[in-house]
N, CA and C atoms as an extended XYZ file, in Angstrom:
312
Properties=species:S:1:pos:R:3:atomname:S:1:resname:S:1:resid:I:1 pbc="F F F"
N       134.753      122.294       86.594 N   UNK     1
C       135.375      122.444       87.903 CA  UNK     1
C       135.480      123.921       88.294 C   UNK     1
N       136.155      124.752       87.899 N   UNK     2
C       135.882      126.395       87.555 CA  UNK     2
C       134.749      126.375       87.887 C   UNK     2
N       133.499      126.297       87.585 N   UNK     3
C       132.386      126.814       87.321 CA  UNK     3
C       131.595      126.661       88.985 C   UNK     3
N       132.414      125.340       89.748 N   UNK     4
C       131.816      125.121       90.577 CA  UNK     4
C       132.659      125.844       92.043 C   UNK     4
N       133.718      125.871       91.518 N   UNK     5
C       134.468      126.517       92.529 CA  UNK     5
C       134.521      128.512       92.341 C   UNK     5
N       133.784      128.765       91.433 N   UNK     6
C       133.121      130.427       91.216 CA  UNK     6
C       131.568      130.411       91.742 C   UNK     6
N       131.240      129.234       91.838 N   UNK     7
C       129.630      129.375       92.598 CA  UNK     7
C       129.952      128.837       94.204 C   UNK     7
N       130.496      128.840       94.499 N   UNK     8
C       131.410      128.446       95.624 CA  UNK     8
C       131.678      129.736       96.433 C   UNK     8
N       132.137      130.009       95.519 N   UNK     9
C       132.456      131.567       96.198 CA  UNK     9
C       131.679      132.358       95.656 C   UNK     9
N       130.960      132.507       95.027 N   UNK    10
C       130.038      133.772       95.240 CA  UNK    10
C       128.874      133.344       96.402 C   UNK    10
N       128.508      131.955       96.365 N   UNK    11
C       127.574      131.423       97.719 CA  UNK    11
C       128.176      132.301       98.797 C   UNK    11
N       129.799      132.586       99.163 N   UNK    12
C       129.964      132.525      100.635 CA  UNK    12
C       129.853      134.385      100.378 C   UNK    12
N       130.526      134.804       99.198 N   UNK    13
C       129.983      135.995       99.364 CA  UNK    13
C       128.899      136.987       99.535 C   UNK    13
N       127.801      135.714       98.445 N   UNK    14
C       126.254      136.372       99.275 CA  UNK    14
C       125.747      136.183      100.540 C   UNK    14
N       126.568      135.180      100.804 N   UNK    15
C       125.741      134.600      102.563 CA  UNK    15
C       126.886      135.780      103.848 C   UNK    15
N       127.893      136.198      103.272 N   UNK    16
C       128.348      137.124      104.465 CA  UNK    16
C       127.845      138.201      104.255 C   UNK    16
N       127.285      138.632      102.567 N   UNK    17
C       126.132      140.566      102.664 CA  UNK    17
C       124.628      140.060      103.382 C   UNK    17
N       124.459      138.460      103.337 N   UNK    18
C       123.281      139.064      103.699 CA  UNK    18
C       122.854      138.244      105.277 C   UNK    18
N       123.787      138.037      106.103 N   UNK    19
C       123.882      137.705      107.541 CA  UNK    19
C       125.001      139.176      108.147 C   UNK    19
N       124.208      139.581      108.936 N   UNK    20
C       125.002      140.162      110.021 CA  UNK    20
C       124.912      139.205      111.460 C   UNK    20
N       126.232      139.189      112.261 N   UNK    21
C       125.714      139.212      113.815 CA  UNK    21
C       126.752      140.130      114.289 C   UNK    21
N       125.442      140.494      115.702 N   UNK    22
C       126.521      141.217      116.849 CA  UNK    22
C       126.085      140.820      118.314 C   UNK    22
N       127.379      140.960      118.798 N   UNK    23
C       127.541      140.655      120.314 CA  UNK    23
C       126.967      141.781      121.044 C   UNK    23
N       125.935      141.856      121.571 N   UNK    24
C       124.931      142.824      122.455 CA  UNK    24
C       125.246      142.723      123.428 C   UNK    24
N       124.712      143.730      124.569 N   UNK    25
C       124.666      143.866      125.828 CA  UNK    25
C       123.824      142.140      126.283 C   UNK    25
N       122.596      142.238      125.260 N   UNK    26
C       121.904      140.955      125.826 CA  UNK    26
C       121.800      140.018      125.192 C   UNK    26
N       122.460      139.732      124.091 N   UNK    27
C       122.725      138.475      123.692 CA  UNK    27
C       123.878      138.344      122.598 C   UNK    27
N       123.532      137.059      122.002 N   UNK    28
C       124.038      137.215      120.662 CA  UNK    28
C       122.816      137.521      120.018 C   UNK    28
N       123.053      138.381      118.675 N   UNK    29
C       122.091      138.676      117.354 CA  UNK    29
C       122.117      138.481      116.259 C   UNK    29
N       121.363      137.287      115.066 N   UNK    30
C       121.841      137.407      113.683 CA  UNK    30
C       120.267      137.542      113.279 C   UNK    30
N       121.016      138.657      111.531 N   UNK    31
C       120.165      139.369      111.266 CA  UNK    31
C       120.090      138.836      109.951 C   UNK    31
N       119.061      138.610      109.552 N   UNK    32
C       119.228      137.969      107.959 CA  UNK    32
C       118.272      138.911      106.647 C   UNK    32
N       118.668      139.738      105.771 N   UNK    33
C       118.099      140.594      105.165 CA  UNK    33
C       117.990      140.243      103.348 C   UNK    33
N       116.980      139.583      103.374 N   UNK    34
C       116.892      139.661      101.830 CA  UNK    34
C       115.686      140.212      101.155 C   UNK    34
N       115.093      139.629      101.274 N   UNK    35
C       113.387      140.440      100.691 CA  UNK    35
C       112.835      141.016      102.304 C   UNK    35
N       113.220      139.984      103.163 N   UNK    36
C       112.685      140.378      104.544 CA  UNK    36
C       113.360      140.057      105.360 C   UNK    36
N       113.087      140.630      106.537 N   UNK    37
C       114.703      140.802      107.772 CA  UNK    37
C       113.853      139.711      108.611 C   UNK    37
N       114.987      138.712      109.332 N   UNK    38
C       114.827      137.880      110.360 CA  UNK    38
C       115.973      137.978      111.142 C   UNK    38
N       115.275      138.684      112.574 N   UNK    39
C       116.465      138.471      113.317 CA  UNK    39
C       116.183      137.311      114.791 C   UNK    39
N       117.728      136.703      114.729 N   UNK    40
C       117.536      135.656      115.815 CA  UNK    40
C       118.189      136.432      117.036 C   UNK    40
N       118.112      136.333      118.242 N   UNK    41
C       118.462      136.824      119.257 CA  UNK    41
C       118.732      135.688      120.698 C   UNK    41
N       119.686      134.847      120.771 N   UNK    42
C       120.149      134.269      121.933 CA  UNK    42
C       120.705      134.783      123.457 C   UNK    42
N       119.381      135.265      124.085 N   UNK    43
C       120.319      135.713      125.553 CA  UNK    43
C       121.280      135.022      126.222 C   UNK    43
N       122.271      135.582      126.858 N   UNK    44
C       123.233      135.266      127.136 CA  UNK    44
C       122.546      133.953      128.445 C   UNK    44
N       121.982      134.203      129.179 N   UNK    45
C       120.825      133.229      130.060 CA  UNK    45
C       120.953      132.004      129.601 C   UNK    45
N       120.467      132.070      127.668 N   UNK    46
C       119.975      130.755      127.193 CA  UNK    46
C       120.686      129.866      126.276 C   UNK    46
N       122.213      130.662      126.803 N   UNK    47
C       123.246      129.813      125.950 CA  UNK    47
C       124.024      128.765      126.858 C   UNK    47
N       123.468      127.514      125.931 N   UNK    48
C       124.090      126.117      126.664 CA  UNK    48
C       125.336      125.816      126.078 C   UNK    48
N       125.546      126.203      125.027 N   UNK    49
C       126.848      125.689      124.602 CA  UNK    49
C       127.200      126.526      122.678 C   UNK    49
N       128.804      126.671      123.848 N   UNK    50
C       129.643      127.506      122.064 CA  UNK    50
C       130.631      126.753      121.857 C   UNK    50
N       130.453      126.554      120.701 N   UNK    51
C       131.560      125.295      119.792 CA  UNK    51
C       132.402      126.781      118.900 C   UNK    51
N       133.926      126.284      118.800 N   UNK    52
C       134.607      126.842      118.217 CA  UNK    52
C       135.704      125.861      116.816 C   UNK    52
N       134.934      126.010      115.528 N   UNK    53
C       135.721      124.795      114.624 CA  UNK    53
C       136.323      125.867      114.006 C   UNK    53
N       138.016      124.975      113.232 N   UNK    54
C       138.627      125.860      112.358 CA  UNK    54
C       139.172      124.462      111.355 C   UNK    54
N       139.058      124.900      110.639 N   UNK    55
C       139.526      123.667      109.288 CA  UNK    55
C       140.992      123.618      109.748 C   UNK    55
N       141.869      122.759      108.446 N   UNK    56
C       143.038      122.410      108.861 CA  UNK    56
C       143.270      123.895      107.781 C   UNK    56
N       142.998      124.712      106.726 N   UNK    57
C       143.125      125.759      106.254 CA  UNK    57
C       143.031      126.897      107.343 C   UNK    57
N       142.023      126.720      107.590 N   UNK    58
C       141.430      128.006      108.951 CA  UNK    58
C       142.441      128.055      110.082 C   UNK    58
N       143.191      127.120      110.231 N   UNK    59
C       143.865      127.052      111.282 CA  UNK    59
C       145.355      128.223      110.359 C   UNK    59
N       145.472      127.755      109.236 N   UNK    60
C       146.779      128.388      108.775 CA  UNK    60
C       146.452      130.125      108.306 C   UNK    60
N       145.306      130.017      108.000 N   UNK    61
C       144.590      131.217      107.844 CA  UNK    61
C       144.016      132.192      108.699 C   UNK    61
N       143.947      131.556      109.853 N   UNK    62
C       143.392      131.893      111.485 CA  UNK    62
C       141.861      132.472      110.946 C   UNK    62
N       141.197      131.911      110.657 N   UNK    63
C       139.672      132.018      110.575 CA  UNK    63
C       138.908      130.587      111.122 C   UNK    63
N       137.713      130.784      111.529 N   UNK    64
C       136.968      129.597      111.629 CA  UNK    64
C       135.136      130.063      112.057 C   UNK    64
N       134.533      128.982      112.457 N   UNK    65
C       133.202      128.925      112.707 CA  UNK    65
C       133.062      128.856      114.046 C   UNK    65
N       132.057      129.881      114.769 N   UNK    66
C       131.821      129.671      116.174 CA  UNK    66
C       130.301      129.682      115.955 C   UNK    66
N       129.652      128.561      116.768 N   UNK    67
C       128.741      127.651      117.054 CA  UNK    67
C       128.182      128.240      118.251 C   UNK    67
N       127.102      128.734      118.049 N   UNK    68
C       125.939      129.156      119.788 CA  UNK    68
C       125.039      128.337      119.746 C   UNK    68
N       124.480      127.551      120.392 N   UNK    69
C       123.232      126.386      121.053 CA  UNK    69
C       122.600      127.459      121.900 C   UNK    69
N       121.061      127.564      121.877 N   UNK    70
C       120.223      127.829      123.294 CA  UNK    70
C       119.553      126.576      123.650 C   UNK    70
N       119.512      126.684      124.686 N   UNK    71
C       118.498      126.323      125.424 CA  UNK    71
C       117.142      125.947      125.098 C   UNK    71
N       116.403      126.756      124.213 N   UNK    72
C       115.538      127.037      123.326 CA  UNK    72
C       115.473      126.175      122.274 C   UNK    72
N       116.462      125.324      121.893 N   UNK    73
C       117.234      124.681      120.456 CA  UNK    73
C       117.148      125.601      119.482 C   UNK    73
N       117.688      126.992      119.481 N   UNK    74
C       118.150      128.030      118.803 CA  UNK    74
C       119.121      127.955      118.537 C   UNK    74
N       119.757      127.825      116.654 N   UNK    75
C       121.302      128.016      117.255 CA  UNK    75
C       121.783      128.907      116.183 C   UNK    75
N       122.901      129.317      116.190 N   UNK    76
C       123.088      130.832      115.561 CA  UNK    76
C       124.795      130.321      115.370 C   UNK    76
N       125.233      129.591      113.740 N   UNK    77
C       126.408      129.494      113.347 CA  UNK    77
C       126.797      130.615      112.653 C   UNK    77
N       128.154      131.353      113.189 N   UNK    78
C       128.933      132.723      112.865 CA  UNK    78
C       130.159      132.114      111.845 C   UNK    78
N       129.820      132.329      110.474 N   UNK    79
C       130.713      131.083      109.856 CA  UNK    79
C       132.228      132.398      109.193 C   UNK    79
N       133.083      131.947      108.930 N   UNK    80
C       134.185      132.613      108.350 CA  UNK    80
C       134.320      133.847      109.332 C   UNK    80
N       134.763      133.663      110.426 N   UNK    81
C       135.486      134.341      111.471 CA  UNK    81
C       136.691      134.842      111.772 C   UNK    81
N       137.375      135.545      111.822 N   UNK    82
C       138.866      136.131      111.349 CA  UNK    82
C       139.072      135.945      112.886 C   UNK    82
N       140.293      136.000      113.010 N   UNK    83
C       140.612      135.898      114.730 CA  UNK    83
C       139.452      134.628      115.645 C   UNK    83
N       139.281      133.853      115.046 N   UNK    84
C       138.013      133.491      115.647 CA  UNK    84
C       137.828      132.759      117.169 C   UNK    84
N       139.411      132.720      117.824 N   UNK    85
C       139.655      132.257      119.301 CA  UNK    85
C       139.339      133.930      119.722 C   UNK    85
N       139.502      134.984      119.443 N   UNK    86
C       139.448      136.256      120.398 CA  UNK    86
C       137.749      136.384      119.922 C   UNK    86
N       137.088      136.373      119.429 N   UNK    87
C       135.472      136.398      119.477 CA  UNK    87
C       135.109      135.222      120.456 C   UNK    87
N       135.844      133.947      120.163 N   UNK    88
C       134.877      133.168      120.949 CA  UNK    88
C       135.269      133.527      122.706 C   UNK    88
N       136.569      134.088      122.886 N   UNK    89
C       136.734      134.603      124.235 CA  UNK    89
C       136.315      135.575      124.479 C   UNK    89
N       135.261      136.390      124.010 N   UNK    90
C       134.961      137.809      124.502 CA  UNK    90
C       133.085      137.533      124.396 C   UNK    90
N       133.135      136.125      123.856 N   UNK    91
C       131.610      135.781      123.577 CA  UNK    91
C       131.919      134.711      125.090 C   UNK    91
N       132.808      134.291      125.737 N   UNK    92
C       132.481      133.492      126.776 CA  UNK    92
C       132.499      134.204      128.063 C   UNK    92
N       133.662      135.539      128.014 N   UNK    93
C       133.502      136.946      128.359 CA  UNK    93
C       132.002      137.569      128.989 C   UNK    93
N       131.318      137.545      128.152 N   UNK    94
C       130.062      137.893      128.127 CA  UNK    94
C       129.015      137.275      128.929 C   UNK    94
N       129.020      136.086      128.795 N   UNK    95
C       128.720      134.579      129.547 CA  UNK    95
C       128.928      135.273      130.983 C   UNK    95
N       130.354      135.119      131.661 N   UNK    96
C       130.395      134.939      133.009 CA  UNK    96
C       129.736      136.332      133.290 C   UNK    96
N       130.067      137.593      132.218 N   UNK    97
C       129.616      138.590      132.836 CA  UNK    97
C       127.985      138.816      133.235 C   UNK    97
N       127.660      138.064      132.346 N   UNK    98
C       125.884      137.997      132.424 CA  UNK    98
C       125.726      137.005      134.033 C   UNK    98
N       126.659      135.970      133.811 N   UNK    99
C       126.411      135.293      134.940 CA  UNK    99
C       126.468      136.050      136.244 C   UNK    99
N       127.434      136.579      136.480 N   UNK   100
C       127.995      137.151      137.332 CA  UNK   100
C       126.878      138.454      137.927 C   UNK   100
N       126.395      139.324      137.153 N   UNK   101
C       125.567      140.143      137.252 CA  UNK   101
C       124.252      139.684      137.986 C   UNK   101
N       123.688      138.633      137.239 N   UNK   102
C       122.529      137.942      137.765 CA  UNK   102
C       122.588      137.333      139.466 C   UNK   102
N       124.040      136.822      139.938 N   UNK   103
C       124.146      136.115      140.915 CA  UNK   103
C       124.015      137.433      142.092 C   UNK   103
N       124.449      138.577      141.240 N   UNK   104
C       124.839      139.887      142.384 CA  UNK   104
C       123.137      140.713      143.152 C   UNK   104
């Protein structure tokens, strides 16, 4: 049991060194670096939908997972999120502002 709950956590610790994302001017970005870099890039344009989950822990812990869908069927899960209602409001933020720009 130990053994599985120490590979448990070292999984989540290698998967947060070796995913970055960031909130860009033009999209969202995740960057994945191990032998070779893959980065995904969702313009703000081609996002149909952001899901925001938090466990019944995450909720007491205030962390959770925010969920991007494109358009494209691209999707880019941001998992173990600290504050993760003020990212997903500054990622929907982003949204109207892209919207908004385009309509002008």
């Amino acid at each position: 049991m130990l053994l599985i709950v120490g590979l448990f956590i070292l999984n989540e610790i290698i998967v947060k060194r070796l995913y970055v994302y960031e909130i860009e001017k033009a999209g969202i970005k995740e960057s994945f670096a191990l032998i070779s870099k893959k980065e995904v890039l969702i313009p703000y344009s081609n996002i149909t939908r952001i899901d925001l989950r938090k466990s019944s822990l995450g909720r007491i812990l205030n962390y959770g997972d925010i969920e991007i869908s494109s358009s494209a069927s691209s999707r880019i899960i941001i998992r173990g999120v600290r504050n993760p209602e003020y990212v997903y409001k500054k990622i929907k933020e982003m949204i109207e502002k892209y919207k908004n720009e385009e309509s002008e």
